[in-house]
N, C-alpha and C positions, 0 to 999 in steps of 0.2 A: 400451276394449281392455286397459289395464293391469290393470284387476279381475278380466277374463274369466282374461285369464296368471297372475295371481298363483292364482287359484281351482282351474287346472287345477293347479298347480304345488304346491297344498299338497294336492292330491288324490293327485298322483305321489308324495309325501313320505310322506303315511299308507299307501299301496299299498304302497311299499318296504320301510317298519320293521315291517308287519302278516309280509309275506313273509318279512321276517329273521325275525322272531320266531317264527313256524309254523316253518319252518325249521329254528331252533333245538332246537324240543322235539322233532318228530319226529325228528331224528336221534339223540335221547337213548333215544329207544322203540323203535329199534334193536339185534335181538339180537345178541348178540357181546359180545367184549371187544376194544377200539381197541389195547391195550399187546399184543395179538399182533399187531400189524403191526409192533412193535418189537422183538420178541422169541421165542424158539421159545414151544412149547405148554407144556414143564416150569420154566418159570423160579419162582424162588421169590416168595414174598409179600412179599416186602421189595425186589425188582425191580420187578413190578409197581406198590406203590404208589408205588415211586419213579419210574417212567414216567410215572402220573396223572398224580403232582405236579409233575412239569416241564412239562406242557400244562394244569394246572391244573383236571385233571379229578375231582379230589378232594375239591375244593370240592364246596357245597352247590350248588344246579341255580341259585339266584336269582341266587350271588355270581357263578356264570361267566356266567350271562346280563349279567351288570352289564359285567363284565370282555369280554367280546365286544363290549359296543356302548358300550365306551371305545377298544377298540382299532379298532372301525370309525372313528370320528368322528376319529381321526388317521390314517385312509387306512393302517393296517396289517390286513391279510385276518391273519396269522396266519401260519405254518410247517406244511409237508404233514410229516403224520405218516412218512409212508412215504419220502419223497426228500430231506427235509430241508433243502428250498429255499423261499425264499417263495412263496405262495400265489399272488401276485401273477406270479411270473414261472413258474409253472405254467402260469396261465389263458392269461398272453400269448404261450406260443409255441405254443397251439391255438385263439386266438382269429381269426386271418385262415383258419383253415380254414375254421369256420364261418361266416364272414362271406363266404365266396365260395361256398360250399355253401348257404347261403340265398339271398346278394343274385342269382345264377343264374337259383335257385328261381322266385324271385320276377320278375326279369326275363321271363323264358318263360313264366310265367302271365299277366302283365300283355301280350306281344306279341300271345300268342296267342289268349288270352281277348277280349280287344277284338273281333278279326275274327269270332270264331265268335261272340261274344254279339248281334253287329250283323246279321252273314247270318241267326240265328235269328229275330232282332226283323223283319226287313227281310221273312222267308217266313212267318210266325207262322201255324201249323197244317199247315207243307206237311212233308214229311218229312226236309226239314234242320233245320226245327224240334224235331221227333218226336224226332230222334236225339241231336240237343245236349242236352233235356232229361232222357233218359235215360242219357246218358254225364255228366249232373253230378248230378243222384242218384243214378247208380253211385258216381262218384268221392266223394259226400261220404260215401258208408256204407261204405268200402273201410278196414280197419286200416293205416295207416303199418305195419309192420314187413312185416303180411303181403303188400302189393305188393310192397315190398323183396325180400322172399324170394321171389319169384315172380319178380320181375326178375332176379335175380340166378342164382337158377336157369336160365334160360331164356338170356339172353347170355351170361353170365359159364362156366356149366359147360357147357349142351347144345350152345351154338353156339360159342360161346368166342370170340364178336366181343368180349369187351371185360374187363378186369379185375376180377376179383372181389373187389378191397378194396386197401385201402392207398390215399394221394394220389398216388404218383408211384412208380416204380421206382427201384431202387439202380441208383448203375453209371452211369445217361441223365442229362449235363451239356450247359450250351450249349443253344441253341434248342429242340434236344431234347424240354429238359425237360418246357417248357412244352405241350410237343403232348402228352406224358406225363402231366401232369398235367390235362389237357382230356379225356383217355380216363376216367381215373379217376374223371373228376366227373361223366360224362357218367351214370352208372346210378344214383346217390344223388341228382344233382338231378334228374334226370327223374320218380320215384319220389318223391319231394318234391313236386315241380313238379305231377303230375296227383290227388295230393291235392286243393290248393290249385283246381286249377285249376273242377273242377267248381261250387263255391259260384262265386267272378268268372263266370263266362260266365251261369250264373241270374241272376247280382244286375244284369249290365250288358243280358239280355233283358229283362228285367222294366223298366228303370227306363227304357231308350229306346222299349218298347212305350208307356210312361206319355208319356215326352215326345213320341212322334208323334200322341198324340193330342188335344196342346195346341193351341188357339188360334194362337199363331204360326205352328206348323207348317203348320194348314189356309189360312194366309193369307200365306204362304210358297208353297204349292200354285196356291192364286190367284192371285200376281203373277208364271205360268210358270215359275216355278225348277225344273228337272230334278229328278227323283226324290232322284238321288244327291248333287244340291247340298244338298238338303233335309233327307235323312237325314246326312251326313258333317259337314255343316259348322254346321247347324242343330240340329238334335235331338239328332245325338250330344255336341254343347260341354256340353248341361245334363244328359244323364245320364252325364258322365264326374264329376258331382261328388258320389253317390253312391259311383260306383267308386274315387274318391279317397278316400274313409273308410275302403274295404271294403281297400285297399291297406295303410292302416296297420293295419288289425286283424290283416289277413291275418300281417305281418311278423311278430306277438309267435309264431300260433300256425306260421310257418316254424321261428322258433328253438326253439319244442317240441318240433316234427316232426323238426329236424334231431338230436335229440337221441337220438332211437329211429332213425332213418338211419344216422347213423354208428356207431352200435352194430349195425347187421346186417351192413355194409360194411367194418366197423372202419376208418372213416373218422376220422382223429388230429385234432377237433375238440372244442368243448367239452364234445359228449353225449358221447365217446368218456373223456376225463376224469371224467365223472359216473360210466358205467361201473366202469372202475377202483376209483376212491375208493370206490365202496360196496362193492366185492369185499373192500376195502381195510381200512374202517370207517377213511377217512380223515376226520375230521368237518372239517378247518381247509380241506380243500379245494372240498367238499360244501359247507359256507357258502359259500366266495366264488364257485363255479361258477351255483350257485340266487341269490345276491344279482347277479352280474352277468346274468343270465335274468332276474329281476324287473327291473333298471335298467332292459334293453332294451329289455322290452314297455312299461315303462310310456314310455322317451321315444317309443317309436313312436306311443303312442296319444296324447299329447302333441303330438307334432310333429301328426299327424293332424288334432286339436282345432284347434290354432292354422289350419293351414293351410283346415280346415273356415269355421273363425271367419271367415279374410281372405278367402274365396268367398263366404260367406253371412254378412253381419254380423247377422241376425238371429239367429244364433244364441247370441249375444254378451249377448244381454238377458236 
């Protein structure tokens, strides 16, 4: 077990600094110039270079690539061009955004995808079958943004049941709030959520049609167990351990998703910080926003692996 950990663990290591360093260069192949976020459009060339030089953008490309991943390895992200505060305390008052704007997400795909992936497996050819399968090939060829805009259209301005952007309103304190803030999540994780949700409900038909046609199941059948003891308690235990994989994969590409979300919603989370900083050509922020996006997917596929591992130790070999 300690080989399988260590192995995923130096996997999640080269995924991270491959990500920093892509990272790195594209934002260098970005048109613009960074020292107009610090300054008007006529500043002179003796301002300019002395803006580079105080973020060190002067340097040759290898010495600040060097100078980046010395200041990573002593947990410094750098200073946002634009606000002048560390990068770190950037991220961190948009990162519980997105962490309840995914984890949501994700909750409601997994609630809801179980029931419908079972009633599909449970009819398999009848016309709840028919339609699940077609509402998760809808949903997996559906664009993040362009749902969004469609949702937001349609509640937010034609019906105007529900707010068109922002986490919460000004002014609503107290208990309030939080119902406020439950309105506002309600159209970006939804929108999120039936991305997501089409792949789960295929992955969880698909893998309990397989398990009812195992051996145990038919001898499960045999020794009178109800239909529903047999599908519930039986068949579904081993194909929720697929589903459990599909759970952790799902999470890396939620916090992609949520990144083009909150940008149709201007939802104040970390895609919304992405946003920004490139309007911005903030690069110290852009680093730490995509290095904390690469952290997350890789521990989720991580935790994933491990948890895959402690279900099936074959997989371990």
């Amino acid at each position: 077990m300690l080989r399988f950990v260590l192995a995923r663990l130096g996997r999640g290591v080269l995924t991270v600094w491959f990500a920093v360093t892509v990272t790195f260069l594209m934002l260098r192949l970005l048109p613009g110039d960074p020292a107009l976020a610090l300054a008007s459009t006529n500043m002179t060339a003796e301002t300019r270079a002395a803006i580079l030089a105080s973020y060190g953008l002067d340097q040759p490309l290898p010495v600040q690539y060097g100078l980046y991943l010395g200041q990573l390895l002593q947990g410094n992200l750098g200073i946002s061009f634009t606000q002048q505060i560390p990068v770190a305390d950037v991220l961190l008052a948009r990162l519980p955004w997105t962490l309840l704007l995914a984890g949501t997400a994700l909750v409601l795909t997994v609630v809801i995808g179980i029931p419908l992936g079972v009633l599909a497996a449970s009819r398999r050819g009848g016309l709840l079958d028919r339609a699940v399968q077609i509402f998760g090939v809808t949903g997996q060829s559906i664009f993040v943004p362009s749902l969004a805009v469609l949702l937001l259209f349609l509640f937010g301005l034609r019906l105007g049941w529900l707010p068109i952007g922002g986490a919460y309103d000004t002014g609503v304190y107290g208990t309030a709030w939080y119902g406020n803030v439950l309105r506002h999540l309600i159209l970006p994780a939804v929108s999120l959520m039936l991305i997501q949700l089409g792949s789960y409900v295929l992955t969880m038909r698909s893998t309990l049609i397989e398990a009812l046609g195992e051996d145990y199941v038919t001898l499960a059948r045999a020794n009178g167990l109800s239909p529903a003891r047999v599908l519930w308690k039986h068949a579904l235990r081993n194909a929720l351990l697929p589903a459990t994989t599909l759970i952790g994969l799902q999470l890396g590409f939620l916090v992609g998703g949520a990144v083009l979300t909150e940008t149709v919603f201007a939802y104040p989370g970390i895609g919304r910080v992405i946003y920004e900083a490139v309007t911005q050509l903030d690069y110290a922020v852009l680093q730490g926003a995509f290095l904390l996006l690469a952290l997350t997917v890789v521990a989720a596929n991580m935790i994933t692996d491990l948890v895959y591992g402690f279900l099936d130790p074959r997989v371990q070999t």
